[in-house]
ZAMARGU-4260 file (C-alpha; in steps of 0.2 Angstrom, whole numbers, plus 5000, padded with zeros to 4 digits):
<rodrens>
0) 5000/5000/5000 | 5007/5018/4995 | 5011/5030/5009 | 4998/5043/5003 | 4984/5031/5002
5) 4988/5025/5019 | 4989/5045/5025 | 4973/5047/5018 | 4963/5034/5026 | 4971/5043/5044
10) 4966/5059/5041 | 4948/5052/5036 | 4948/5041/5053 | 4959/5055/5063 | 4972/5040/5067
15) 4988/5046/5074 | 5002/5037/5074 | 5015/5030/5061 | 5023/5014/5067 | 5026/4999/5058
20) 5013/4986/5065 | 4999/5000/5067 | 5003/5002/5046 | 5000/4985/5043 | 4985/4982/5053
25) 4975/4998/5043 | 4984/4988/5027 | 4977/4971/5031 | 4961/4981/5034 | 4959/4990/5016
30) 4964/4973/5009 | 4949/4963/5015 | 4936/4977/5015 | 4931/4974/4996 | 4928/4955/5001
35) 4916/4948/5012 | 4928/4939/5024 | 4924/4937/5042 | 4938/4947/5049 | 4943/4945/5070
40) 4951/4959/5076 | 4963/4953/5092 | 4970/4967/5103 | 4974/4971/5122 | 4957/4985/5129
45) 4960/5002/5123 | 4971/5001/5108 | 4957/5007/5098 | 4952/4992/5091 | 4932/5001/5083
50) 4942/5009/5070 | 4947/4995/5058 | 4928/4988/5058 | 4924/5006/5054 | 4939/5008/5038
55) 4933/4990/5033 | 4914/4994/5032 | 4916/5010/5022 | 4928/5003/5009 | 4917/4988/5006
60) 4901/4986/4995 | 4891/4986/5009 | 4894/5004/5013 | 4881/5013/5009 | 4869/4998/5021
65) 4869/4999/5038 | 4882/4998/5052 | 4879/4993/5069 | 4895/4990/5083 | 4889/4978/5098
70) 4896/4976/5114 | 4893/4959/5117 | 4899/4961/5136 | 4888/4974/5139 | 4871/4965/5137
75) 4866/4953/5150 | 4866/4933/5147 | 4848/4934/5146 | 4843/4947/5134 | 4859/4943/5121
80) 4850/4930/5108 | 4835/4941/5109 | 4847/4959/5105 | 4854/4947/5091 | 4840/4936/5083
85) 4825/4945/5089 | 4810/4937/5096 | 4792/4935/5095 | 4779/4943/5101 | 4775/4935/5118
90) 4790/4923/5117 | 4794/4927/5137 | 4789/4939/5150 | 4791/4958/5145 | 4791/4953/5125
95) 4774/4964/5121 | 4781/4964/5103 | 4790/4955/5091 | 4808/4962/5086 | 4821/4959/5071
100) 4837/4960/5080 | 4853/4964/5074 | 4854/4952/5062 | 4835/4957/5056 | 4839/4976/5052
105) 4857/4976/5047 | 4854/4964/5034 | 4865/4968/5019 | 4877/4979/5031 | 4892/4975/5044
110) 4889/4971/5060 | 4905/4971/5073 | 4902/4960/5088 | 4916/4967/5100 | 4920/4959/5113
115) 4914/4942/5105 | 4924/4930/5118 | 4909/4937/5132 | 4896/4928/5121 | 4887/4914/5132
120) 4888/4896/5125 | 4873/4894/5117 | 4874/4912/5109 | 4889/4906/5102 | 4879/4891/5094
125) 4866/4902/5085 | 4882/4913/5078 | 4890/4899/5071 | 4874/4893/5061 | 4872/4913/5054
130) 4890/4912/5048 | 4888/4898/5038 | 4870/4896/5033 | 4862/4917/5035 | 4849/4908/5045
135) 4844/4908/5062 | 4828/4908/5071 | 4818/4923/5082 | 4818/4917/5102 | 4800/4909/5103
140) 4799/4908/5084 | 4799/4892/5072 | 4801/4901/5056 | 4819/4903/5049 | 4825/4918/5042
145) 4837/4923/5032 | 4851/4936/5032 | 4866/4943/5025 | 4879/4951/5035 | 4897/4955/5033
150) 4903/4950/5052 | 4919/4959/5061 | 4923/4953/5078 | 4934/4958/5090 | 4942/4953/5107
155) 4954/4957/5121 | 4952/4939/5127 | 4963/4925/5123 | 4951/4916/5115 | 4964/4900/5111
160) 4966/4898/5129 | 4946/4899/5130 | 4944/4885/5119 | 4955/4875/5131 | 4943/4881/5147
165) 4928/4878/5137 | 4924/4895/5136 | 4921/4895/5117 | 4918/4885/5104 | 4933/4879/5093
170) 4923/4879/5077 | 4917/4897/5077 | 4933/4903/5082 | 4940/4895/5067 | 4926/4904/5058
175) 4926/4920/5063 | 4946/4920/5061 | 4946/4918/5044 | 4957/4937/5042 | 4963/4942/5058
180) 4971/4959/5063 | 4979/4962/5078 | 4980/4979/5085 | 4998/4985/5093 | 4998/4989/5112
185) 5002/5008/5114 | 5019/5004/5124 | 5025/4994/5106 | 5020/5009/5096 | 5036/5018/5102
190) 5035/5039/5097 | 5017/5037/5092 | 5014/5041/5111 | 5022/5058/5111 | 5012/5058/5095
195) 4995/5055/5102 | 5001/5065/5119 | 4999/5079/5106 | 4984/5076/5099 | 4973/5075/5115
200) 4984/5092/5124 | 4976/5100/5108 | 4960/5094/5108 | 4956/5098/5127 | 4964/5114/5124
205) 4953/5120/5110 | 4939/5112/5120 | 4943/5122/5138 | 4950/5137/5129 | 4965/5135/5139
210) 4983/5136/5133 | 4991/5118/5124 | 5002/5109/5136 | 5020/5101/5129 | 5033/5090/5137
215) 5051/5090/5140 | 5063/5080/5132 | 5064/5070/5148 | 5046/5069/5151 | 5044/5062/5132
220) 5057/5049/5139 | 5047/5045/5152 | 5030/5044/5145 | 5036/5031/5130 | 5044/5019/5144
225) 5031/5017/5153 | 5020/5001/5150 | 5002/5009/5147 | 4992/4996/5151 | 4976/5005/5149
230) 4984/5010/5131 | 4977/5025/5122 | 4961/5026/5134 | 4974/5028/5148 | 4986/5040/5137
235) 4969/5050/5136 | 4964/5052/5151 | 4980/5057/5159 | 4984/5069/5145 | 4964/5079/5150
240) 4970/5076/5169 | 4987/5086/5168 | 4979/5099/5155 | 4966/5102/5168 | 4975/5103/5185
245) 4992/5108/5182 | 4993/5125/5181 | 5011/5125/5172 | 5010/5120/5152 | 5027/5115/5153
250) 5027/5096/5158 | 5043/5090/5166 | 5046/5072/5172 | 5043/5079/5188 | 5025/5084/5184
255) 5023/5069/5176 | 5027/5058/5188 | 5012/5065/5198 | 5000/5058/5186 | 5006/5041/5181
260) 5012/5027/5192 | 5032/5026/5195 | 5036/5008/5204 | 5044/4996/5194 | 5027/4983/5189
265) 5020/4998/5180 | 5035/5006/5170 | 5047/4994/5168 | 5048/4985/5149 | 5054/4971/5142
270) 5073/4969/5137 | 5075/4974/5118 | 5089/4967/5110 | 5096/4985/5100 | 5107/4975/5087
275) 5090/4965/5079 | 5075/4972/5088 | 5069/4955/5095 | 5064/4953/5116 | 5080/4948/5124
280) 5075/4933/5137 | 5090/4929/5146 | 5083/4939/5162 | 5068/4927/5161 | 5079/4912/5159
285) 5086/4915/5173 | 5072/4917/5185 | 5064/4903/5177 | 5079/4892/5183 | 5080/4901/5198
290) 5064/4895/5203 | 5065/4878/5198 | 5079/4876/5208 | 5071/4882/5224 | 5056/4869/5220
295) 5069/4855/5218 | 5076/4859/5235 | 5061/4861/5242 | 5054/4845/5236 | 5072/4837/5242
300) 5069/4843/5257 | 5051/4837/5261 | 5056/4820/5254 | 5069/4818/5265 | 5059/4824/5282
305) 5044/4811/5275 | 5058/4797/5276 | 5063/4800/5295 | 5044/4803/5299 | 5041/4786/5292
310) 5054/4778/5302 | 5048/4786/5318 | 5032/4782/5315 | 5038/4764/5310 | 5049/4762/5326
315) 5037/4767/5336 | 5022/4755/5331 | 5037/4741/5331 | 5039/4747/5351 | 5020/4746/5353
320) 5019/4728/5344 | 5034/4722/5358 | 5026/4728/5373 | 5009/4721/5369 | 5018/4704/5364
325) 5026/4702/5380 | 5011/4708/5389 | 5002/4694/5378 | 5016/4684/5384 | 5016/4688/5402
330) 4998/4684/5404 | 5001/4667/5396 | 5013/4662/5409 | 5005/4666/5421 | 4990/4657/5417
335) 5001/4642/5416 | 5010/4644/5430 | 4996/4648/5438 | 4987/4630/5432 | 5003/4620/5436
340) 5004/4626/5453 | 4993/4618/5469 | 4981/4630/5476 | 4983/4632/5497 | 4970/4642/5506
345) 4979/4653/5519 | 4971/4663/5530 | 4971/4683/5527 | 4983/4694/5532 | 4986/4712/5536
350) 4992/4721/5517 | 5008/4727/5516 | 5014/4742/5508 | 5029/4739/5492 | 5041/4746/5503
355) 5038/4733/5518 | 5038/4716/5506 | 5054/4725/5500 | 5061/4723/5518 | 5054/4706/5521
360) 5066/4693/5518 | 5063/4686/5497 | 5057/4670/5497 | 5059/4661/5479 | 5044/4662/5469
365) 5042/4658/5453 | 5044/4674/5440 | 5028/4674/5429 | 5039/4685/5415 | 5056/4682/5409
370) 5061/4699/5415 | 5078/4699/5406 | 5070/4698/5389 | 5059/4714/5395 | 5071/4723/5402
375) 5073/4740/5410 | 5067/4750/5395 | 5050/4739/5395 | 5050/4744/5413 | 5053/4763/5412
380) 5037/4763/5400 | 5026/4753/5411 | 5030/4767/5424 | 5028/4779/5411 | 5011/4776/5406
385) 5005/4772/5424 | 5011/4789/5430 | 5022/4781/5442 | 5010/4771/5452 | 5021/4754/5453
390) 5007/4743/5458 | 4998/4748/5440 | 5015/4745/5434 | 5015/4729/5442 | 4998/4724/5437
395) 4999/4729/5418 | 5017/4719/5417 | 5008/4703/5425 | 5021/4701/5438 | 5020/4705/5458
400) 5025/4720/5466 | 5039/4715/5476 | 5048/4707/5461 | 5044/4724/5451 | 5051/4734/5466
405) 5067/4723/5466 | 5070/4726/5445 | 5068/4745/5451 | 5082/4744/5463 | 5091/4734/5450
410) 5089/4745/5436 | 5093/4759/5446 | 5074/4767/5441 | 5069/4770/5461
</rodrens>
């Protein structure tokens, strides 16, 4: 495309700005407009995306039909297929007559869906059969209808990412994607911005009868390395802001800092490689491994404390298992012994403490537990979970509590 069809189609649309990739998106724009295409238009919020649909309507044949921009997002869930399709007369509650829609009136025209990746599901169904049959249905009718109308859509969304969630349908993406256009950011448009910085200062000015405001070769500096994400919206807004409240017309980084955000989320860029132009992602690399080496040694260390919790938790069941098998054990011998031994009736005498059958003289009995297999740590546990009551101890162990009291002495536990 020559340079001085292309000025001419900015002047017409008052499009400000002469970098490379917002040259070819008003290119590809021109090119499709004589055919009938569907064309989606992809591009972050506020880059100004209503203008192609608008350049590709008025260069097509349909230019002289009807022109209708939707905001797919702006109209609830419930109403949408009736705003599109129309309805019938009585067809819900509220319907007290019957409508065309979109698709009904602009017949022979353009319509541009913006923000298409909003539409619900179903919606999305009764787009898909428009595209490629021109019919549809009225909500609450049963007669189809025909149409035709030159679609342009356009998104912020990602609607590949979408299709994955299950957000939108594969097919009418394909179908609607048959010439896409994507819109630059503002902060990829380089001196466009001082450009457009320009443009809105004038525009206020002449509005306001107020003096034109200009920047500083640093504040031009500044204002083109900040990100933009609210692209030329944002650049608007902030341009009216300073022009209005400032009273100096001179604008220096100073000044400027005031207005737009200064911490490093919101103005720092990407790295650009000088010598070819292309994103530079060493910095990126290198977090990236950062980061999975910190995981890895995280995960290193959780596996390592899961093994000694295992084996704690596995030495400390196999402890359990012992004592109750020598408790098993304990009570088996003493039901033998117990059998074995002949049954004398003596006549009852006075109780005595632990510490007085300590001091009377032993008399052999026969030990109902092989004591030296339970040893002193089997002991210190029995006393442990008894709270030191030595005749529980004695009792829970199966054996009597003068023998207990002499393993205490022994073990040095008393």
């Amino acid at each position: 495309m020559n340079t001085t069809e292309l000025q001419k189609v900015k002047q017409r649309y008052t499009i400000v700005g002469d970098s490379d990739e917002l040259n070819h998106a008003l290119d590809v724009a021109l090119q499709v407009a004589p055919t009938d295409l569907s064309v989606l238009i992809i591009g972050e919020s506020g880059v100004g995306k209503e203008v192609l649909p608008r350049i590709i309507h008025d260069n097509s044949p349909r230019k002289r039909e009807k022109y209708f921009a939707i905001n797919c997002g702006s109209i609830p869930e419930g109403t949408i297929d009736s705003e599109l399709f129309g309805h019938e007369k009585g067809s819900y509650t509220g319907a007290i007559n019957e409508s065309d829609g979109y698709f009904g009136v602009a017949n022979k025209g353009t319509l541009f869906l913006d923000e298409v990746g909003e539409l619900p599901m179903p919606t999305q169904a009764r787009l898909l059969r428009v595209l490629e049959t021109g019919e549809y249905l009225r909500v609450g009718g049963t007669d189809i209808r025909k149409t035709d109308v030159r679609i342009v859509a356009a998104t912020n969304v990602n609607l590949v990412k979408a299709i994955s969630e299950g957000r939108f349908r594969e097919d009418l993406y394909y179908r609607l994607n048959t010439i896409p256009i994507k819109m630059p950011p503002l902060r990829e448009r380089g001196e466009d911005i001082v450009l457009l910085f320009r443009l809105f200062a004038l525009q206020i000015a002449q509005k306001l009868s107020m003096d034109k405001i200009a920047l500083t070769d640093q504040a031009k500096q500044m204002l083109m390395h900040y990100k933009w994400p609210g692209n030329v919206r944002q650049l608007k807004n902030i341009t009216e802001q300073i022009s209005v409240i400032c009273r100096e017309r001179i604008i220096t980084p100073e000044i400027l800092g005031k207005f737009i955000p200064t911490d490093t989320d919101s103005t720092q860029l990407a790295t650009i490689n000088k010598n070819d132009g292309e994103h530079s992602f060493e910095n990126e690399r290198e977090i990236l491994y950062k980061i999975l080496f910190e995981l890895r040694g995280n995960v290193n260390d959780l596996r390592r404390d899961m093994t000694i919790l295992k084996k704690q938790l596995g030495d400390s069941q196999a402890e359990a298992a012992t004592i109750k098998a020598s408790t098993d054990l304990a009570a088996k011998s003493q039901a033998s012994a117990l059998a074995q031994k002949p049954i004398f009736i003596q006549p009852e005498q006075p109780k005595q403490s632990i510490a007085e059958e300590a001091e009377v003289e032993e008399i052999d009995e026969p030990e109902n537990l092989n004591l030296s297999a339970l040893g002193k740590q089997m002991l210190e546990k029995a006393l442990e979970r008894n709270g030191g009551n030595r005749e529980k101890a004695a009792k829970e162990l199966g054996i009597s509590a003068r023998t207990l009291y002499r393993r205490i002495r022994q073990y040095g536990l008393g």
